[in-house]
N, C-alpha and C positions, 0 to 999 in steps of 0.2 A: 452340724453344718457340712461336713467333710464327708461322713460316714458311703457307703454304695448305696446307703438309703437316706442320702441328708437332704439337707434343702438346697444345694447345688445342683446335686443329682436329677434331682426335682426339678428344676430349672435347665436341665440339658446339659450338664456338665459330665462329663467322663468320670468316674471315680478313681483316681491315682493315689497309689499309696506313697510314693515320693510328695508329692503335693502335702500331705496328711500331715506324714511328717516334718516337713521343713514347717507348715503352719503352729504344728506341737511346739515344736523348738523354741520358733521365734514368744511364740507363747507364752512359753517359762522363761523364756531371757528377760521379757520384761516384765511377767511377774516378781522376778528373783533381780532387775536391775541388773545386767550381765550385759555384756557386749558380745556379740557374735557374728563368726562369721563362717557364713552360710553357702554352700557351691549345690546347685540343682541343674542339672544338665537341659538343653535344649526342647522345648515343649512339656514338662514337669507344669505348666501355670504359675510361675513363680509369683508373680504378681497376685494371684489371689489368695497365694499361700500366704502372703505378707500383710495385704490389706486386710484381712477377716481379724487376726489377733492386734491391727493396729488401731480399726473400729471399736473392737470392744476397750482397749487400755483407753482408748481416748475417752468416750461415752462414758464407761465406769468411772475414772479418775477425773473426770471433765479437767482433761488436759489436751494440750494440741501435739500433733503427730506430724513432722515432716515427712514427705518420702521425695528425694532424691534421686534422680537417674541423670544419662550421662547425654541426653538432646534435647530438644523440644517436639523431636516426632512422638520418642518416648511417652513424651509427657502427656502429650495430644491422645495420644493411645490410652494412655490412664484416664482420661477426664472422660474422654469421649466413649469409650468402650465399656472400660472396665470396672471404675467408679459408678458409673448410671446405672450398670449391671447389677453391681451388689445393692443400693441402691434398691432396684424393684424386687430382687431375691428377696435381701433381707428385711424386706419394708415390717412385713406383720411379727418377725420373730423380735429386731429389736424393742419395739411396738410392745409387745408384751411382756420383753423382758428387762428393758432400760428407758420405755416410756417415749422413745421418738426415734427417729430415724436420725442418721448419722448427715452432715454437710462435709461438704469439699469445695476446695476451691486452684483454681489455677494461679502461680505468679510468676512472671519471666522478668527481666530486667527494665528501665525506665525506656531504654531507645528501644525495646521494642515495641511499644505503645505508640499510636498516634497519638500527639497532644491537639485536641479542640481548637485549642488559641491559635495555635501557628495552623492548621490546615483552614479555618475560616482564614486567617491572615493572606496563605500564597495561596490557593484552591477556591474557585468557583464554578459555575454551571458554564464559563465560558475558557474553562483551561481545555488543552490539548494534549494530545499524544496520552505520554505516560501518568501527566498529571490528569487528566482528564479519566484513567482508569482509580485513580488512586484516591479521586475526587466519588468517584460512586460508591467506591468501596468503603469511602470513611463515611458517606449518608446511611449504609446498607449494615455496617457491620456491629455488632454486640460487645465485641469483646477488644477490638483495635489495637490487636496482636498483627504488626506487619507481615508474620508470615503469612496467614492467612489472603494477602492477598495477590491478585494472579499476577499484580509486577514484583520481581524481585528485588525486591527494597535494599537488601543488602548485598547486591551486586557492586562493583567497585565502579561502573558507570552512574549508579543512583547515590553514590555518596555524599553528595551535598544537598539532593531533593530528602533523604532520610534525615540528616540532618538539623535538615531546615523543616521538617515536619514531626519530628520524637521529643521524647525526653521533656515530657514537662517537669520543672521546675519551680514551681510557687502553686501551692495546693490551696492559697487562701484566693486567690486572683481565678482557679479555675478548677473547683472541688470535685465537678463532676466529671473532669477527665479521667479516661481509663485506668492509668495508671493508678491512680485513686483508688476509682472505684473497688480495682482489682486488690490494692491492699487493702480497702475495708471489707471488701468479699474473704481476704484471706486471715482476716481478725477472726471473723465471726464463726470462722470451718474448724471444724473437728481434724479433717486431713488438708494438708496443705501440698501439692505437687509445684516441684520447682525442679532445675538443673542444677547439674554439680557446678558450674560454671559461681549462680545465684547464690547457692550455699556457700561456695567457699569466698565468693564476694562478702556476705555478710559477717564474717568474721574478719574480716581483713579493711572491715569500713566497722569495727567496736560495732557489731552486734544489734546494728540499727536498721537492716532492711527489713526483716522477718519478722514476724510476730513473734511473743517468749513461745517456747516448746517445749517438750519433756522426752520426745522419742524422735530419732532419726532413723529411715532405713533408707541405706545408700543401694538402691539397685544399680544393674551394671557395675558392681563395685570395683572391677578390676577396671577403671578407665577413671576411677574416685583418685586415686594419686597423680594421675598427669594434670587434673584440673587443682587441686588441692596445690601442687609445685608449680602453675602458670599464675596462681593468684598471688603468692609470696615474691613474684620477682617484681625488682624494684630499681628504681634506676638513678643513677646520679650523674648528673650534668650540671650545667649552669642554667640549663634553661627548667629545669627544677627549681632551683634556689630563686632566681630572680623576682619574679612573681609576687612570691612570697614576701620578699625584701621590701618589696615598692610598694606591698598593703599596710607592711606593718612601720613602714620609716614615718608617719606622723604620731606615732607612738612610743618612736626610740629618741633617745638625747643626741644632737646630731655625733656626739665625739662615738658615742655607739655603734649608730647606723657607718660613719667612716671606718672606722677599726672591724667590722664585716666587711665590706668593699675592698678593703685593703687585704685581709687574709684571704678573701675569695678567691681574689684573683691569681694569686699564682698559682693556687690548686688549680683553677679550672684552666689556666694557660700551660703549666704541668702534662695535665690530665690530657688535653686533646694533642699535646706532644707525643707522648706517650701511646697512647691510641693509635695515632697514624702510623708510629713506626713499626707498633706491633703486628698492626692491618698490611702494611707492605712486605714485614719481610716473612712472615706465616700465610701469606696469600697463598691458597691451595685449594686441592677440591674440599677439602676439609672446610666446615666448621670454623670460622675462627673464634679463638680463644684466650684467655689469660688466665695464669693464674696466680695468686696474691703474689707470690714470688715474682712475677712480671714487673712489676712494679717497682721504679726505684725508691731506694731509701728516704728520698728529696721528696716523692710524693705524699708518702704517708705521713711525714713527716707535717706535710703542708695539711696535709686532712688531719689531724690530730692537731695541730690548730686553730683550725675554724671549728672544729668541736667543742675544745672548748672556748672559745671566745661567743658561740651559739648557745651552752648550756645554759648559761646565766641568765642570758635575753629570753628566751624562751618561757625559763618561771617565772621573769617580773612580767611577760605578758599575761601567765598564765592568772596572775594573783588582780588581775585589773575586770571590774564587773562588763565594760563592753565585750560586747560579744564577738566581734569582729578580732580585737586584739586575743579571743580565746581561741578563735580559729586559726587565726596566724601560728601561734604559741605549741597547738598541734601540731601544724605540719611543719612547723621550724623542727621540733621533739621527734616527727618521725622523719625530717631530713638527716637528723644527727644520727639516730639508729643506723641508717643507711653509711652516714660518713665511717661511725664506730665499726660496722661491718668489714670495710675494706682493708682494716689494718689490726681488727682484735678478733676473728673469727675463722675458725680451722675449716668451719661448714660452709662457705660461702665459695661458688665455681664465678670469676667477672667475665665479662664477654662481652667485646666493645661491641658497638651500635651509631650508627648516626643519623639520627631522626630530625624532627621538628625543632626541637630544642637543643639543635649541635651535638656535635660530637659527644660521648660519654661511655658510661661500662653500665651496665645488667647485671641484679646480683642473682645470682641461682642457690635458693639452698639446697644443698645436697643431699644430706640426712632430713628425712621429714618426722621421724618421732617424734623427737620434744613438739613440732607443729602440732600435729596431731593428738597427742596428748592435751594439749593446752585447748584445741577445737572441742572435743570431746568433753570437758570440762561442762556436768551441770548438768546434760541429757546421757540415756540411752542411746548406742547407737547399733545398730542391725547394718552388715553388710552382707549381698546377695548378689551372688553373680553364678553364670553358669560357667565362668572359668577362672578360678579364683587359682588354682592350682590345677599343675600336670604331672607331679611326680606320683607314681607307683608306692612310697615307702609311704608307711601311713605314717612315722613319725617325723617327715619332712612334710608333710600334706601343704599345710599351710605356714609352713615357717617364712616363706618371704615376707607374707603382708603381716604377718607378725613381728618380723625386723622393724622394717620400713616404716610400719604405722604403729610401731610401738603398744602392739598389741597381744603381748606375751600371753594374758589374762582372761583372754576372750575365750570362749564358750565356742568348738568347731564343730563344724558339720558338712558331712557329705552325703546325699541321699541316692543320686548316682542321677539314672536319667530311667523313664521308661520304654525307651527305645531301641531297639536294635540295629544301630549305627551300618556296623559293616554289612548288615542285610538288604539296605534299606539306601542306601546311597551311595554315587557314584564320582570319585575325584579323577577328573581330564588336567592335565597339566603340558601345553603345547610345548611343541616341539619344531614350533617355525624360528629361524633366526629372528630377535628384535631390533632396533636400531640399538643403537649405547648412544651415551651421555658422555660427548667428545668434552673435553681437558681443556676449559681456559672456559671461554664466554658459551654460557650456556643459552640454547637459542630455545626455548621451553616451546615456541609455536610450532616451528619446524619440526621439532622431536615428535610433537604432538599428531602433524601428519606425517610421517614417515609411519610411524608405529601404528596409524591408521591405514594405511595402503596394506602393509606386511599383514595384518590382522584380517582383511577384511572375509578372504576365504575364507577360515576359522570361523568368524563371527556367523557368515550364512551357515556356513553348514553345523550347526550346534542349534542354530536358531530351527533350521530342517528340520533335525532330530526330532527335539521340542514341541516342533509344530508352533514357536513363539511360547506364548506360557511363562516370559523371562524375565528377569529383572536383571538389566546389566548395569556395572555400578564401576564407578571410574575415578581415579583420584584427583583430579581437577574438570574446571568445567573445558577449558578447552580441548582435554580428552575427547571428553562426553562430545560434544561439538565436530572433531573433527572424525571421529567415527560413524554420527550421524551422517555427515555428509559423506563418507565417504563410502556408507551404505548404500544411499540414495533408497528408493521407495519400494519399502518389503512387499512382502504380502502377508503380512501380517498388523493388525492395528499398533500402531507404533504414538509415543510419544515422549515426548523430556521433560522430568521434576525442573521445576521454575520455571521455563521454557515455556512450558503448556500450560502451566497451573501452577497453583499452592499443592504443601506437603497433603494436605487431605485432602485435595481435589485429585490429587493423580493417584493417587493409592485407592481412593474410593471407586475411581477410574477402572484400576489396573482391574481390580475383586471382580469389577461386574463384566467386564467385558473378556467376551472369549477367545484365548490364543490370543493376549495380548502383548506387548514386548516395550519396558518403561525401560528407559535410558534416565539412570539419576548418580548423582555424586554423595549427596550426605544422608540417604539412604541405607547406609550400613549394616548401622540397628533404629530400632522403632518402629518395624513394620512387622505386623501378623495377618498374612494372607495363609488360611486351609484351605486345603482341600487341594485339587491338581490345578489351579488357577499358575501357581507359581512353581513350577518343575525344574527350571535350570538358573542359575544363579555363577553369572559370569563378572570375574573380578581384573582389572587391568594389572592389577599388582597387589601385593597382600601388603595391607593398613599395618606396617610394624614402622619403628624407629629404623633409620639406617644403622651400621654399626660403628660408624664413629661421630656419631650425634655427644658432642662433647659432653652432657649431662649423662648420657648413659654409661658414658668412660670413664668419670668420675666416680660414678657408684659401683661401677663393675672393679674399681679397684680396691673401693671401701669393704665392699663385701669380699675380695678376693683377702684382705688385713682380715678381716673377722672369723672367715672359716681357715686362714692360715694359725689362727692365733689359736 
């Protein structure tokens, strides 16, 4: 398949011997059930180095194969490009050698689906505006993925129109809605594409979104722990617990249901004491944060017992055949976890919040090993990234994500890239004064234009160079926006992701048209434009963590214990 003379080759593909061998690797890892983790540098084809041995384990062992990455542009790339590719490559070689061609299938989360029932509900041939675009698109579209279409459904001015149109819930009332369809399309696939976001959801909801699988390969793997530690955090409030309370009190004995009410309540009167004081007198540009030590003696005190006064209740719901009272019995069980957290656990960073449900704390855990470990549990897993590590020493290569994800054991690899970096490319890092981010109330609009005026030279004259040819990419949308504007009208074909289109309308956009200049935000990764189409690649600010992002202070002290010890 791979060879200078294989059936890639054959089909147009470049012959790279990095490519070759990341595909050998991943090959024998799941031949041999091995975990590995894989670094291939920028243009290697990673992606088809992964799919070809993930086609045949799947087909051979008629087992299903996730693959994993860290967007949905990603994802889009895979389905739409890369997938259909191998696909027609390898139609006659499977064909003769495993008797059919291999299926795939797409799955993203349930709110990004339109649901049928609610858009016949709010949506007809006589709505307007935005609904009226949103209205053609749900007559027009196959797969009723909201990105796909041209309004930006999850813009924070559509959040009640998304809403009030996703997430179907009851599969028997409306079978043939997408989201359905889409998990019985991903029942029947040999390869399953999803986001890390999906994946690490599914383990964190007992293993019931995904189909069972036997191989995971996490591409982007280096962006697999920030989503893997978003889906672990978990919060405790009242407006948690209550909910819960009120489903399950015609199930409890009333002296039950009172003696909860009764110890609730000081913890949660406690808790939001506590909270506030901590929130005024740590006010700073900082983060705010806690940690368990924050907390008085009085509090835990109080959460250790509604722990246990909830363990009891929980198993005689659990042992009752309704089903309602098993679901309450659940999240009473994973309310306690949470309580047991904040008074029995070394790994856990709190960090107040006050949302919807009142004031409360956020657990962060720290250490993700044992997570990870426990995720990993059942499958193979493949990670693939082209920056997995940047040390120089071959025997520190990859020891972070081997700390972190507890993956002493894994199988490493580094194939390098076949590129010639400092030949071939060019880093500009300006030199104009920027505005700062003045001390006390942050005015994010203003900022937004100011850093837009100061830029705007820079921005023409880079785009001159170019000749357009660019993709400028900006870390919020009112960036994006007041750069725009404060361009006013190039001479070059110009347009804005979501603004102008969906993620594959404007990328499909940017390919074909010449010297053209996209202005987008979650553009990052997920996009493969060759050839000279895209020359310059201009960033407002580099996508890292600040450095006192309080999760990363925590571990930077954990690992400063580990390599001191």
């Amino acid at each position: 398949v791979f060879g200078d003379r294989g059936i890639l080759t054959l089909h147009g593909l470049r012959h790279r011997i990095q490519q070759q061998s990341l595909a050998n690797a991943i090959f024998h890892n799941l031949r041999l059930r091995k975990h590995g983790l894989n670094q291939a540098g920028t243009g290697t084809g990673k992606s088809i180095a992964y799919i070809v041995p993930a086609i045949y384990h799947a087909i051979r062992n008629q087992v299903k194969v996730i693959i994993a990455t860290s967007n949905k542009g990603l994802q889009n790339q895979l389905t739409n490009k890369d997938l259909p590719f191998l696909q027609d490559a390898l139609r006659d070689y499977l064909q003769a050698k495993e008797g059919r061609n291999f299926r795939h299938a797409q799955l993203v989360g349930k709110f990004n689906y339109l649901c049928k029932t609610k858009c016949a509900e709010h949506l007809s041939e006589n709505s307007r505006g935005t609904e009226a675009v949103v209205y053609a698109f749900w007559k027009s579209t196959r797969t009723g993925q909201i990105g796909e279409c041209d309004v930006n459904l999850c813009a924070p001015e559509h959040y009640h129109l998304r809403k009030a149109l996703t997430g179907c819930s009851n599969r028997h009332a409306c079978p043939s809605c997408f989201y359905w369809l889409a998990k019985q399309a991903a029942q029947e696939a040999d390869i399953v594409v999803v986001n890390h976001a999906l994946l690490a959801s599914h383990y964190l909801a007992g293993r019931n979104i995904l189909p069972v699988f036997d191989v995971v390969i996490v591409d982007e793997a280096h962006a697999w722990e920030s989503a893997l530690r978003d889906s672990t955090v978990t919060r405790l409030s009242r407006g948690q617990l209550l909910p819960v309370i009120l489903k399950a009190e015609k199930y409890l004995l009333p002296e039950h249901y009172q003696r909860i009410c009764q110890t609730a309540k000081p913890l949660f009167q406690t808790l939001a004491h506590e909270v506030s004081l901590q929130t005024v007198n740590q006010r700073s540009d900082k983060a705010q944060r806690l940690s368990r030590g924050a907390f008085s003696e009085l509090l835990q005190q109080h959460a250790k017992r509604l722990h246990g006064c909830l363990a009891p209740i929980s198993s005689n719901l659990a042992e009752m055949e309704d089903a309602t009272a098993q679901i309450c019995a659940r999240q009473l069980a994973d309310f306690n976890l949470v309580l047991q957290a904040t008074f029995a656990s070394d790994n856990v960073l709190l960090m107040p919040y006050q949302g919807e449900d009142g004031l409360g704390v956020e657990l962060h855990l720290i250490d993700l090993a044992d997570t990870q470990q426990r995720v990993m549990k059942g499958a193979c897993w493949q990670f693939v990234s082209a920056t997995l590590t940047t040390s120089t020493k071959l025997e520190q290569r990859f020891a972070y994500q081997q700390r972190t994800l507890g993956l002493s054991n894994a199988r490493v690899l580094d194939v390098g890239s076949p590129f010639d970096y400092k030949a071939r490319q060019l880093l500009y890092v300006t030199d104009v004064p920027l505005p700062t981010r003045a001390r006390g109330q942050f005015n994010r609009f203003k900022f937004s234009q100011d850093f837009a005026k100061a830029m705007e030279g820079e921005y023409k004259a880079l785009l001159d160079v170019s000749q357009g040819r660019a993709l400028l990419l900006f870390s919020s949308y009112e960036q994006m926006n007041a750069v725009w504007n404060q361009l006013g009208t190039l001479p070059y074909p110009a347009r804005r992701h979501k603004e102008d289109g969906s993620d594959i309308e404007v990328v499909s956009w940017f390919k074909s048209t010449p010297n053209a200049v996209l202005f987008a935000v979650s553009l990052w990764e997920g996009i493969d434009v060759p050839g000279p189409a895209l020359s310059l690649v201009v960033c407002d600010k580099l996508p890292l963590l600040p450095p006192d992002d309080p999760i990363l202070d925590e571990r930077s002290v954990l690992a400063a214990r580990e390599y001191a010890a």
